[in-house]
PDB file of N, H, CA, C and O in Angstrom:
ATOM      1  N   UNK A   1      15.319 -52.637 -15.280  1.00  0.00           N
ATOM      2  CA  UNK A   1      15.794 -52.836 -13.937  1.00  0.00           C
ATOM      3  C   UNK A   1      16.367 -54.242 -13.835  1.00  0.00           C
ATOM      4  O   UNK A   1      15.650 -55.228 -14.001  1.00  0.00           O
ATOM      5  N   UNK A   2      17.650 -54.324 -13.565  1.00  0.00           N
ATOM      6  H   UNK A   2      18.233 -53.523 -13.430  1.00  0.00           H
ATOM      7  CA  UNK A   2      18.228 -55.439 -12.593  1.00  0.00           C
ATOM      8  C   UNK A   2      18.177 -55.896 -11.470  1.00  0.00           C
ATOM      9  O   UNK A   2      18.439 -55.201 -10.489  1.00  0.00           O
ATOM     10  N   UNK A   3      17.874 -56.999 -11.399  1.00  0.00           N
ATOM     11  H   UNK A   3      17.661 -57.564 -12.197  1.00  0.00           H
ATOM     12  CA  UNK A   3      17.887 -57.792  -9.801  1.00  0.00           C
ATOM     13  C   UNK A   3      19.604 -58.227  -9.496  1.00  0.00           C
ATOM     14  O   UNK A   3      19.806 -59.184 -10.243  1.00  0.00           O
ATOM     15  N   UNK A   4      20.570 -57.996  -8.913  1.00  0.00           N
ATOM     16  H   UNK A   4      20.406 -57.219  -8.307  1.00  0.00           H
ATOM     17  CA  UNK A   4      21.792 -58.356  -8.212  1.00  0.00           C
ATOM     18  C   UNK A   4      21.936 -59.039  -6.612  1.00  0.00           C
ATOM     19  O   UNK A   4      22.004 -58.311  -5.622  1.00  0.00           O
ATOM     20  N   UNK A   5      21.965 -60.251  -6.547  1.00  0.00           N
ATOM     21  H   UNK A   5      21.910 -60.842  -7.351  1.00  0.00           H
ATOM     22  CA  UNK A   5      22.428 -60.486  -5.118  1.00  0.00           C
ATOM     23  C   UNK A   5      23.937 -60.309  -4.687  1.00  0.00           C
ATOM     24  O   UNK A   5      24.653 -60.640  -5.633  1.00  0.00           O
ATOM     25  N   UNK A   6      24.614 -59.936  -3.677  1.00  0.00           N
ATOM     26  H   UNK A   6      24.032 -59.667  -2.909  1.00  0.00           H
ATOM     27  CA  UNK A   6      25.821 -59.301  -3.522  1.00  0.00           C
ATOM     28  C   UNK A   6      26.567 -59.279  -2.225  1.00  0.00           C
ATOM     29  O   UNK A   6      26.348 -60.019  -1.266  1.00  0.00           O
ATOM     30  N   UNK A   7      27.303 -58.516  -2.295  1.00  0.00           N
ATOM     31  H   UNK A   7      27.480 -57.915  -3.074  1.00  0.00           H
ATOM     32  CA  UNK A   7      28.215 -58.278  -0.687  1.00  0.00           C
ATOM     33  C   UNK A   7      28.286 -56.349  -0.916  1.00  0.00           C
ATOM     34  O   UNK A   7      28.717 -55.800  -1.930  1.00  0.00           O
ATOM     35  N   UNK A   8      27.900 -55.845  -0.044  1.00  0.00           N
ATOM     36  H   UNK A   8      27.549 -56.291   0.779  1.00  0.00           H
ATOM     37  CA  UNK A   8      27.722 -54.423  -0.390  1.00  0.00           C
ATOM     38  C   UNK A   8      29.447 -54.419   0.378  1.00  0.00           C
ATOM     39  O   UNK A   8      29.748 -55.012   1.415  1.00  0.00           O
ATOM     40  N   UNK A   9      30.200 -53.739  -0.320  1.00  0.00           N
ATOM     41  H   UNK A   9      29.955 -53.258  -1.161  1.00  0.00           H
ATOM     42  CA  UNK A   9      31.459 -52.854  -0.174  1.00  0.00           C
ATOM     43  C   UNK A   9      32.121 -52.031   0.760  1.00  0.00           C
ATOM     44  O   UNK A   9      33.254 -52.154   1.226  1.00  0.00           O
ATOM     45  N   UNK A  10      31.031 -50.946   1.028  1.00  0.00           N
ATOM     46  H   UNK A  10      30.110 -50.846   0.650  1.00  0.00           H
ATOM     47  CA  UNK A  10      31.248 -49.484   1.714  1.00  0.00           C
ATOM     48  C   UNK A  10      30.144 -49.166   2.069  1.00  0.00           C
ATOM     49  O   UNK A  10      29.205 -49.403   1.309  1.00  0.00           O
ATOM     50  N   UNK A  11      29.927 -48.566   3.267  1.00  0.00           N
ATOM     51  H   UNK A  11      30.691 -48.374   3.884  1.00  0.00           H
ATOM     52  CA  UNK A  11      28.574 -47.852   3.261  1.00  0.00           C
ATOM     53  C   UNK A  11      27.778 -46.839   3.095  1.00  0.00           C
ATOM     54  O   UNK A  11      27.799 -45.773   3.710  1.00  0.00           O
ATOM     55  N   UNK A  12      27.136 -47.140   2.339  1.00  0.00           N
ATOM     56  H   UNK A  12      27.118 -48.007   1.840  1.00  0.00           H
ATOM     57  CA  UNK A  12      26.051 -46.133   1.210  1.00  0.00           C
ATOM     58  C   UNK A  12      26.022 -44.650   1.348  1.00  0.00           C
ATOM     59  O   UNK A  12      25.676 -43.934   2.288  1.00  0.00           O
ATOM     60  N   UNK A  13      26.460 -44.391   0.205  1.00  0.00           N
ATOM     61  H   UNK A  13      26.741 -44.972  -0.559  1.00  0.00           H
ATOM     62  CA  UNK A  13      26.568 -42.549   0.424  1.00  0.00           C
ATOM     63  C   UNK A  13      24.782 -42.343   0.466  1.00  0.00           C
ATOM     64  O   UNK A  13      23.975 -43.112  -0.055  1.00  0.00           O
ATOM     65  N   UNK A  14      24.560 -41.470   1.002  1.00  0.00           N
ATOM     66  H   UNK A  14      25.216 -40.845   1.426  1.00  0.00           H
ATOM     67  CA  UNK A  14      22.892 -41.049   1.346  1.00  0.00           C
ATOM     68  C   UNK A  14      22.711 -39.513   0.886  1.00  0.00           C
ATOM     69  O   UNK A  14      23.219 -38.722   1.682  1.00  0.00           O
ATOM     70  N   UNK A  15      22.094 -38.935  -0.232  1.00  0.00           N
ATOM     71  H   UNK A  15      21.681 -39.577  -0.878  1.00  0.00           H
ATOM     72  CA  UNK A  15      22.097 -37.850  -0.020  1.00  0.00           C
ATOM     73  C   UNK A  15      20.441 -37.639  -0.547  1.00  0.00           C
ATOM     74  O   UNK A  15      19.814 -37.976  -1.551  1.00  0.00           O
ATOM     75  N   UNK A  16      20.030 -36.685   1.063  1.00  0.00           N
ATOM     76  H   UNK A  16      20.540 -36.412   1.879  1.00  0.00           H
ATOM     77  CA  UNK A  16      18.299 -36.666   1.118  1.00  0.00           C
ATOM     78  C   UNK A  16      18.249 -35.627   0.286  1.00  0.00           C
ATOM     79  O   UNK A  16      19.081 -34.783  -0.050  1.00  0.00           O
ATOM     80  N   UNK A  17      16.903 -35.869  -0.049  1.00  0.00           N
ATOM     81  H   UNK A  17      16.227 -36.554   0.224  1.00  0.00           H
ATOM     82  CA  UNK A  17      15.973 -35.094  -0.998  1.00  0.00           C
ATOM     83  C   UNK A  17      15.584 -34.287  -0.633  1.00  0.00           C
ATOM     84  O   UNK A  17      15.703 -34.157   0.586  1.00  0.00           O
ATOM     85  N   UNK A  18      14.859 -33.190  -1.398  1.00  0.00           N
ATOM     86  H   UNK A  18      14.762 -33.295  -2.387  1.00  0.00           H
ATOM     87  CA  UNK A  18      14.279 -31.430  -1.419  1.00  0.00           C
ATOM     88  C   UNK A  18      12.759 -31.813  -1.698  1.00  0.00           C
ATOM     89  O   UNK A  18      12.268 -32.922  -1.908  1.00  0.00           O
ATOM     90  N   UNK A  19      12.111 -30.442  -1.629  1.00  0.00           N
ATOM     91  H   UNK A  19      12.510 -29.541  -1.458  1.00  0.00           H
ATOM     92  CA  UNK A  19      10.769 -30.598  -1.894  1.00  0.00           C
ATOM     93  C   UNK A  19      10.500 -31.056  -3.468  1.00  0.00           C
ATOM     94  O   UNK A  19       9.540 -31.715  -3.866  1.00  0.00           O
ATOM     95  N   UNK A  20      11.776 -30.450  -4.383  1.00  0.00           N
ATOM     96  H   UNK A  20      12.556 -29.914  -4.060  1.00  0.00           H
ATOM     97  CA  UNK A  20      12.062 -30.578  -5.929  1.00  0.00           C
ATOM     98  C   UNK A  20      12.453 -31.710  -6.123  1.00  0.00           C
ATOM     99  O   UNK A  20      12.026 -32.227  -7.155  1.00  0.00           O
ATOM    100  N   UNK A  21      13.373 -32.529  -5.271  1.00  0.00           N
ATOM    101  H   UNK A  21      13.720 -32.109  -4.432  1.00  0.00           H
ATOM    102  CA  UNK A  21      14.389 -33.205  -6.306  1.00  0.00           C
ATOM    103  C   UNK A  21      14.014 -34.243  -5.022  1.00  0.00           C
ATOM    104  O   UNK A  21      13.784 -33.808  -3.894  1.00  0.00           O
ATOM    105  N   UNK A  22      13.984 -35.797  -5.394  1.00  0.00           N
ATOM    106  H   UNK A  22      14.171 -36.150  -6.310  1.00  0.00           H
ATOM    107  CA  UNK A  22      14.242 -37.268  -4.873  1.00  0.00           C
ATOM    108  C   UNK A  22      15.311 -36.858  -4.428  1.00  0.00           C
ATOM    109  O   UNK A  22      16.109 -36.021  -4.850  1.00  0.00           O
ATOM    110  N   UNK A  23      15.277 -37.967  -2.891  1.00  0.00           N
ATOM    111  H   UNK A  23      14.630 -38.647  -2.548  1.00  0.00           H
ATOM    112  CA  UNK A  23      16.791 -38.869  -2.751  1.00  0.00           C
ATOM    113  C   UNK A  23      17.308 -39.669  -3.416  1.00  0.00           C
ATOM    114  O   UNK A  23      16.866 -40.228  -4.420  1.00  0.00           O
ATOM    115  N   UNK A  24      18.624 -39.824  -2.730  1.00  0.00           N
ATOM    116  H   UNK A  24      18.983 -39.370  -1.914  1.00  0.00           H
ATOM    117  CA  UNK A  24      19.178 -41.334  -3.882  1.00  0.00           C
ATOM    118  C   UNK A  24      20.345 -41.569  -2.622  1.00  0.00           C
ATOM    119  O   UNK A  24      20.709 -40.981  -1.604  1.00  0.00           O
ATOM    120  N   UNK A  25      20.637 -42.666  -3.286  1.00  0.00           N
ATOM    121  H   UNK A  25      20.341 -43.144  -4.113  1.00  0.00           H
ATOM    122  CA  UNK A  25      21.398 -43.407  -2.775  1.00  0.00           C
ATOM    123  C   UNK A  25      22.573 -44.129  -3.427  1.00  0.00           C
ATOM    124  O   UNK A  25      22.106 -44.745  -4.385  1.00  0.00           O
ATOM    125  N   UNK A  26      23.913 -44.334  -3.337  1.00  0.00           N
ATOM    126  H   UNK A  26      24.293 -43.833  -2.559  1.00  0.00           H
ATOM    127  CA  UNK A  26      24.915 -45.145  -4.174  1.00  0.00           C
ATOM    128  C   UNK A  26      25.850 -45.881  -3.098  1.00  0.00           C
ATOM    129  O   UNK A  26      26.260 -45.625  -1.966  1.00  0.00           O
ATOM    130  N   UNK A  27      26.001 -47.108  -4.190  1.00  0.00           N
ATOM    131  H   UNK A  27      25.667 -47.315  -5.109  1.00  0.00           H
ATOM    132  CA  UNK A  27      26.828 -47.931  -3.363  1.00  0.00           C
ATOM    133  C   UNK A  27      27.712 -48.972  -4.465  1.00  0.00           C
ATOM    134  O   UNK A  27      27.845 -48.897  -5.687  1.00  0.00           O
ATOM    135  N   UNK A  28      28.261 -49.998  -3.425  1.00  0.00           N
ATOM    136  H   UNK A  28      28.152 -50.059  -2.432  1.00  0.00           H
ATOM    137  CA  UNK A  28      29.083 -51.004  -4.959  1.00  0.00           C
ATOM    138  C   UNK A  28      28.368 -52.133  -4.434  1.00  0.00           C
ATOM    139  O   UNK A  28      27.631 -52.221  -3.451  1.00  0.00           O
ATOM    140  N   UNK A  29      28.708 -52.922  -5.229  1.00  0.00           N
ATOM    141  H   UNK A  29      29.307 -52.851  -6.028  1.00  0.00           H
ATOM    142  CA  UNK A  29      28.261 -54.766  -4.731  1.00  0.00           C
ATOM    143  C   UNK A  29      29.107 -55.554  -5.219  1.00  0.00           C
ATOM    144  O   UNK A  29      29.072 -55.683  -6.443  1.00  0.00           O
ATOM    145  N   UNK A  30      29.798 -56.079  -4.696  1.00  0.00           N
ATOM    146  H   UNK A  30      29.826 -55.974  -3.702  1.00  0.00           H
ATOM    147  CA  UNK A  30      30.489 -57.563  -4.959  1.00  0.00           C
ATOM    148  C   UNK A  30      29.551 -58.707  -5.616  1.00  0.00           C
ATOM    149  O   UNK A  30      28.639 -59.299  -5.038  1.00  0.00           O
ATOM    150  N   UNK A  31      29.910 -58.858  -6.735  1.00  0.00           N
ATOM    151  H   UNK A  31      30.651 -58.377  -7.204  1.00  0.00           H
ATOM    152  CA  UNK A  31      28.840 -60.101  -6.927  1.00  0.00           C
ATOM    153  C   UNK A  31      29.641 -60.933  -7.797  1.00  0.00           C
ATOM    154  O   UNK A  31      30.134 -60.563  -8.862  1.00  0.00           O
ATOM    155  N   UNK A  32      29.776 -62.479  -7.094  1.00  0.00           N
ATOM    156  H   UNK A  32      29.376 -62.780  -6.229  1.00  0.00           H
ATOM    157  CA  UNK A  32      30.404 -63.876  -7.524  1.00  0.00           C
ATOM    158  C   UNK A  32      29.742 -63.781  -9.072  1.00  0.00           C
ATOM    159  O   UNK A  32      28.575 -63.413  -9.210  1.00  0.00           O
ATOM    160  N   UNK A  33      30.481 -64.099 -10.081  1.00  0.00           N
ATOM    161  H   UNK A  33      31.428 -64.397  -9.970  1.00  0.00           H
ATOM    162  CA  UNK A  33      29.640 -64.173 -11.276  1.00  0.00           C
ATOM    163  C   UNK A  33      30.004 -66.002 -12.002  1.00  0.00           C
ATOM    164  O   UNK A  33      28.975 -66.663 -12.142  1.00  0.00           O
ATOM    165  N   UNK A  34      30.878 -66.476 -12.272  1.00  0.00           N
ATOM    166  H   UNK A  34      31.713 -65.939 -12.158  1.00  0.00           H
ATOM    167  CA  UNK A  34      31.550 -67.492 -12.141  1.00  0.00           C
ATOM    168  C   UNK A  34      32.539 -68.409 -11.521  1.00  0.00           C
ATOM    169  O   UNK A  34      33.363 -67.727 -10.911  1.00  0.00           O
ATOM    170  N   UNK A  35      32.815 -69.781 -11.421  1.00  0.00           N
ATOM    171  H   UNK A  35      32.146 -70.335 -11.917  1.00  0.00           H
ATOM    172  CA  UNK A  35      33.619 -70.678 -10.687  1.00  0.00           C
ATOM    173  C   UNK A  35      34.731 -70.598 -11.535  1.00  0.00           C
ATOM    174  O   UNK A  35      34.629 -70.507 -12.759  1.00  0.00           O
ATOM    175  N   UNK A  36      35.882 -70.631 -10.868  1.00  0.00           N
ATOM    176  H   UNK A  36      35.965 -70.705  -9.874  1.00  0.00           H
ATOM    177  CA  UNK A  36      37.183 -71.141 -12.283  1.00  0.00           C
ATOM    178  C   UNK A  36      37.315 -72.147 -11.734  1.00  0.00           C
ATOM    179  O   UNK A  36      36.646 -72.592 -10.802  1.00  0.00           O
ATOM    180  N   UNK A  37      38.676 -72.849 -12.556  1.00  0.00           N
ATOM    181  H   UNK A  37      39.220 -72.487 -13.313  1.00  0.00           H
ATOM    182  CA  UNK A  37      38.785 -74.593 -12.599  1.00  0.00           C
ATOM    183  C   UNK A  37      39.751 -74.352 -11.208  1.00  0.00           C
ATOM    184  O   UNK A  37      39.942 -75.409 -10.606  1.00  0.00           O
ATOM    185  N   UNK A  38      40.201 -73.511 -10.774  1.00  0.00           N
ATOM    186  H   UNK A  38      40.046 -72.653 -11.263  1.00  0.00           H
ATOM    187  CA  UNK A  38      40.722 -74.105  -9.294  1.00  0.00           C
ATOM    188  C   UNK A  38      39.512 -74.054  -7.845  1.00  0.00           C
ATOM    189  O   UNK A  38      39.376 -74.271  -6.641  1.00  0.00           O
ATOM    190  N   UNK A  39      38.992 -73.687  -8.827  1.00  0.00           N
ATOM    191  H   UNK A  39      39.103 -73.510  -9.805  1.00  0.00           H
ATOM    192  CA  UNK A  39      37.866 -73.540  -7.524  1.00  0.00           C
ATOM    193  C   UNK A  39      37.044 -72.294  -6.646  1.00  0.00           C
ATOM    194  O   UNK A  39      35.935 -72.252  -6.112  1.00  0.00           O
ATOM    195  N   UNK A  40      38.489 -71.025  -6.821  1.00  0.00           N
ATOM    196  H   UNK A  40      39.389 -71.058  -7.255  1.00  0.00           H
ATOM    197  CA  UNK A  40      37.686 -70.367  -6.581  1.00  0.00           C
ATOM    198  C   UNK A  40      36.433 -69.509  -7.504  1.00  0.00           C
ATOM    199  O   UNK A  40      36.174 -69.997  -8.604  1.00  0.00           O
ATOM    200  N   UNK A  41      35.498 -67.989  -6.987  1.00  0.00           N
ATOM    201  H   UNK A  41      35.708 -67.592  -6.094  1.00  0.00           H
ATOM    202  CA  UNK A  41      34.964 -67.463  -7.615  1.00  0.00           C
ATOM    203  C   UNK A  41      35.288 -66.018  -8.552  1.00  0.00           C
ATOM    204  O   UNK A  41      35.710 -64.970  -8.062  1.00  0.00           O
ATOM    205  N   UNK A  42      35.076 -66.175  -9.565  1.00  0.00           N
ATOM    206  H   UNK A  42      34.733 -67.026  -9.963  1.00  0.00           H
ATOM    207  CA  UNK A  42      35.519 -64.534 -10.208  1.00  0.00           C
ATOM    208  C   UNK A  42      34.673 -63.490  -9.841  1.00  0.00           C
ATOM    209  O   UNK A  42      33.557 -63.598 -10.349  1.00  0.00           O
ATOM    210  N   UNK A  43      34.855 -62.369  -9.022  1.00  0.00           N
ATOM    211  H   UNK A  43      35.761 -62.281  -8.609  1.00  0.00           H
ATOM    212  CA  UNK A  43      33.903 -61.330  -9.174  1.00  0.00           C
ATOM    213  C   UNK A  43      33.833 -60.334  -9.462  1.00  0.00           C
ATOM    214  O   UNK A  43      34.897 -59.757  -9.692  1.00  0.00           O
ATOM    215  N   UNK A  44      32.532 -59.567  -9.611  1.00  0.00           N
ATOM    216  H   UNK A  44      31.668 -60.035  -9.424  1.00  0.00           H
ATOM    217  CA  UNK A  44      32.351 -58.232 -10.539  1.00  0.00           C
ATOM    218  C   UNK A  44      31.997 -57.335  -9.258  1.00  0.00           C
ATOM    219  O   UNK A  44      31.599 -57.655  -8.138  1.00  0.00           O
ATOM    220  N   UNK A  45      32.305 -56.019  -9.872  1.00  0.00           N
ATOM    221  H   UNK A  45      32.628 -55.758 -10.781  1.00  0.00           H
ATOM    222  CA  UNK A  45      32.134 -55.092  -8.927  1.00  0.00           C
ATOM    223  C   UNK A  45      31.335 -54.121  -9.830  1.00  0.00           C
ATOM    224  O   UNK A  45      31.613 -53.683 -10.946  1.00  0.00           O
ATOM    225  N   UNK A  46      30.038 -53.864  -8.864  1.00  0.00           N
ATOM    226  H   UNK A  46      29.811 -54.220  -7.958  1.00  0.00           H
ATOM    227  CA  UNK A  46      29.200 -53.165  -9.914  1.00  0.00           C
ATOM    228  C   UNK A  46      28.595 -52.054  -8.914  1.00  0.00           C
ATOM    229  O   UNK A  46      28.104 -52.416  -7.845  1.00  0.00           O
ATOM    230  N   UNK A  47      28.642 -50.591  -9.307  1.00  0.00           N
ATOM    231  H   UNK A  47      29.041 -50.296 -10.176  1.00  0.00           H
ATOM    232  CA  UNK A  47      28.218 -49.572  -8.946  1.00  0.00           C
ATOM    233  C   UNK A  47      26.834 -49.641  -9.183  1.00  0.00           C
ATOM    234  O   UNK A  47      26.442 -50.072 -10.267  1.00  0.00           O
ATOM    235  N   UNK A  48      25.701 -49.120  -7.948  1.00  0.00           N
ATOM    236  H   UNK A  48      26.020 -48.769  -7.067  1.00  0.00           H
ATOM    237  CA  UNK A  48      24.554 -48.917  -8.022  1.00  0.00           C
ATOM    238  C   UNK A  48      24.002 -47.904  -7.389  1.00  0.00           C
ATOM    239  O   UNK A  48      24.381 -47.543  -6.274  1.00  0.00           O
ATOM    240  N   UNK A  49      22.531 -47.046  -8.402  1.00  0.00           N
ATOM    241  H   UNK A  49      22.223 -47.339  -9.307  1.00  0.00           H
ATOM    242  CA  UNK A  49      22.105 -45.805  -7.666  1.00  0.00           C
ATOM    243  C   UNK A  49      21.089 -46.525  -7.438  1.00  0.00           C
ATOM    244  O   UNK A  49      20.794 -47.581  -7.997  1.00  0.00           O
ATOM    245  N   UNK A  50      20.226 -45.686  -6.174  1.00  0.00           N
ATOM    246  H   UNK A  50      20.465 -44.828  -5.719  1.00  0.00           H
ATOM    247  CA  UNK A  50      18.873 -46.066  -6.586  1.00  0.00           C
ATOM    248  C   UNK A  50      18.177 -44.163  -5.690  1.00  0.00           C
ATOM    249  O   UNK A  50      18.764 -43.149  -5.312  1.00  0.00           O
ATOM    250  N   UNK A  51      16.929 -44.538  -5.722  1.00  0.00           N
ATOM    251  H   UNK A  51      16.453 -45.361  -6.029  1.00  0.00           H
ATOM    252  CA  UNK A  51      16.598 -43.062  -5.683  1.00  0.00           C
ATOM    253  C   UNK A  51      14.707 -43.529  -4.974  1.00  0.00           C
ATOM    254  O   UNK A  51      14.081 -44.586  -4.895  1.00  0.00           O
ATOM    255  N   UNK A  52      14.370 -41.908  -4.552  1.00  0.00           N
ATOM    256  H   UNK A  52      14.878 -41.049  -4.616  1.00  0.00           H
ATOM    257  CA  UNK A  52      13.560 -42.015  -4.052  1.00  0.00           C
ATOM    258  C   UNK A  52      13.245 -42.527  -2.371  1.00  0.00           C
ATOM    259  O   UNK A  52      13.881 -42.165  -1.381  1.00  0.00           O
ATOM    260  N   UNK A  53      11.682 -43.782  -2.426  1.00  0.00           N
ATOM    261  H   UNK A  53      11.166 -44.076  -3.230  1.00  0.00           H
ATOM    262  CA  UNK A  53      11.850 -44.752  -1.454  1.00  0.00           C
ATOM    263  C   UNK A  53      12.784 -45.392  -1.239  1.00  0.00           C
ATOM    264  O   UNK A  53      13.497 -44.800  -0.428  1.00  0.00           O
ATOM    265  N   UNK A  54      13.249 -46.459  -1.581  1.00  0.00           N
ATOM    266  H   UNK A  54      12.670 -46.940  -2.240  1.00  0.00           H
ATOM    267  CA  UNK A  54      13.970 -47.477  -1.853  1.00  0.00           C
ATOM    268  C   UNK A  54      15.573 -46.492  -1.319  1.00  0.00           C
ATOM    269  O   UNK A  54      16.477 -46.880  -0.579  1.00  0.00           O
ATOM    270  N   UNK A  55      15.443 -45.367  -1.922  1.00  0.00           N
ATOM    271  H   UNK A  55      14.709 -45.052  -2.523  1.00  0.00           H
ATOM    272  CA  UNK A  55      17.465 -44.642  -1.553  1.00  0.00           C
ATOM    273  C   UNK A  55      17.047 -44.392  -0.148  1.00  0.00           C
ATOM    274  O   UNK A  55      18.072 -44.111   0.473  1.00  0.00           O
ATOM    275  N   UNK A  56      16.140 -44.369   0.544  1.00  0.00           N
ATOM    276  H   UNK A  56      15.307 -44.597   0.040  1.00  0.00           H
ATOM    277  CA  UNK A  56      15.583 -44.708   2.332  1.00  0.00           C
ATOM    278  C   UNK A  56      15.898 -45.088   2.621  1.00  0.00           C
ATOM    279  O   UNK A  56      16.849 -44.857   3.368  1.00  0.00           O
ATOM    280  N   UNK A  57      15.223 -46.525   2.213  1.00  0.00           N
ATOM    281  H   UNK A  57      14.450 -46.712   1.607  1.00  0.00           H
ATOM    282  CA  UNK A  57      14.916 -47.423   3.368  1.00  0.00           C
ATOM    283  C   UNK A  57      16.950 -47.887   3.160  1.00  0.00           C
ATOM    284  O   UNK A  57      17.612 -47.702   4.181  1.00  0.00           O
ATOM    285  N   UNK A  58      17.734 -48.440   1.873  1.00  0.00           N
ATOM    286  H   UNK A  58      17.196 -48.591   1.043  1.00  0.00           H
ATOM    287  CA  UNK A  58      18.502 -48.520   2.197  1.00  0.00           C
ATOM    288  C   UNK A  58      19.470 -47.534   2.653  1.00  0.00           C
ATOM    289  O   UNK A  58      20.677 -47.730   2.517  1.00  0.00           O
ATOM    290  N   UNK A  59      18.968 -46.428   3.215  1.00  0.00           N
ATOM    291  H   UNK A  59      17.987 -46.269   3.325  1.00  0.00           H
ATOM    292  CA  UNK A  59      20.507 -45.657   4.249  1.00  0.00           C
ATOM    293  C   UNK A  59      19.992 -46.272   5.608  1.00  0.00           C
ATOM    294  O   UNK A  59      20.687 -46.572   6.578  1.00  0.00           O
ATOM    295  N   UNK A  60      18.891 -46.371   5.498  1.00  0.00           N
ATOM    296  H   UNK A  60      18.326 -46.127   4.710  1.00  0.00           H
ATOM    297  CA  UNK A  60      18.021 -46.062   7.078  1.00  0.00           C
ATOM    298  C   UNK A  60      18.473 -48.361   7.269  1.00  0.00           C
ATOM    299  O   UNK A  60      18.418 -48.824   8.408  1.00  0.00           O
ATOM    300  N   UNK A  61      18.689 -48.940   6.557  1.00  0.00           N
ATOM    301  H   UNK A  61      18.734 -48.564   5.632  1.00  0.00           H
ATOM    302  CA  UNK A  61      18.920 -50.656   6.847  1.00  0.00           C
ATOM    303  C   UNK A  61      20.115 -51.021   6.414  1.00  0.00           C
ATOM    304  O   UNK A  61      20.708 -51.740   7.219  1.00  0.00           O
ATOM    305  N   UNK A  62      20.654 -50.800   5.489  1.00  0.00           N
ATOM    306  H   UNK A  62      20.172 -50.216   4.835  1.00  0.00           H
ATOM    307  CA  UNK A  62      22.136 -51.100   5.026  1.00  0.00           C
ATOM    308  C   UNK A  62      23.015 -50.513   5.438  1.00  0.00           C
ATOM    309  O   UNK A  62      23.172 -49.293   5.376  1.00  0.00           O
ATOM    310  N   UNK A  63      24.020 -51.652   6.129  1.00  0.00           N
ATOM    311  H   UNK A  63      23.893 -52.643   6.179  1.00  0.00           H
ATOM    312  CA  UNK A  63      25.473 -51.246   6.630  1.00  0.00           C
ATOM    313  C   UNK A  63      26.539 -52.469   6.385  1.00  0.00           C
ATOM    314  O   UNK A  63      26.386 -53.687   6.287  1.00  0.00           O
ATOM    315  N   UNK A  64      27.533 -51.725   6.337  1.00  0.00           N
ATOM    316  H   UNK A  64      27.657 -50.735   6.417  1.00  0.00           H
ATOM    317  CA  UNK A  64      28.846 -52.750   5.899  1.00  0.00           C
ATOM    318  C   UNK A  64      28.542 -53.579   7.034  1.00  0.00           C
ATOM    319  O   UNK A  64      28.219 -54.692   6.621  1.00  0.00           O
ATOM    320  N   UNK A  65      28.511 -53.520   8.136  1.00  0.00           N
ATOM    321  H   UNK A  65      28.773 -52.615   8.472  1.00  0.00           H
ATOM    322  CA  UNK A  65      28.813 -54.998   9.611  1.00  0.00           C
ATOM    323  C   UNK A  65      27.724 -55.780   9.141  1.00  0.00           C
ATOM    324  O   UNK A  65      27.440 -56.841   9.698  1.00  0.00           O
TER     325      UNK A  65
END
């Protein structure tokens, strides 16, 4: 598991779970990774699932505003 701090993108596709199968959750993150010599930052754009609790609480707290 990775830890990423970020700028979330879009807001989070949510798709709930069955008695069988977890939720999950996907989204992107903007994340500054280096400075260049003019100053500004380079960034990466990195797709993330997550599932279960956690694919919850972020539909039910995370929003682009």
């Amino acid at each position: 598991m990775q830890i990423f701090i970020g700028r979330i993108l879009s807001e989070p596709k949510y798709y709930p779970g069955t008695e069988e199968k977890k939720s999950f959750a996907m989204f992107s993150l903007a994340i500054n990774t280096r400075k260049q010599e003019d100053g500004t930052y380079k960034s990466d754009f990195i797709n993330c699932k997550a599932s279960g609790f956690i694919a919850d609480k972020i539909a039910n707290t995370w929003s682009k505003e």
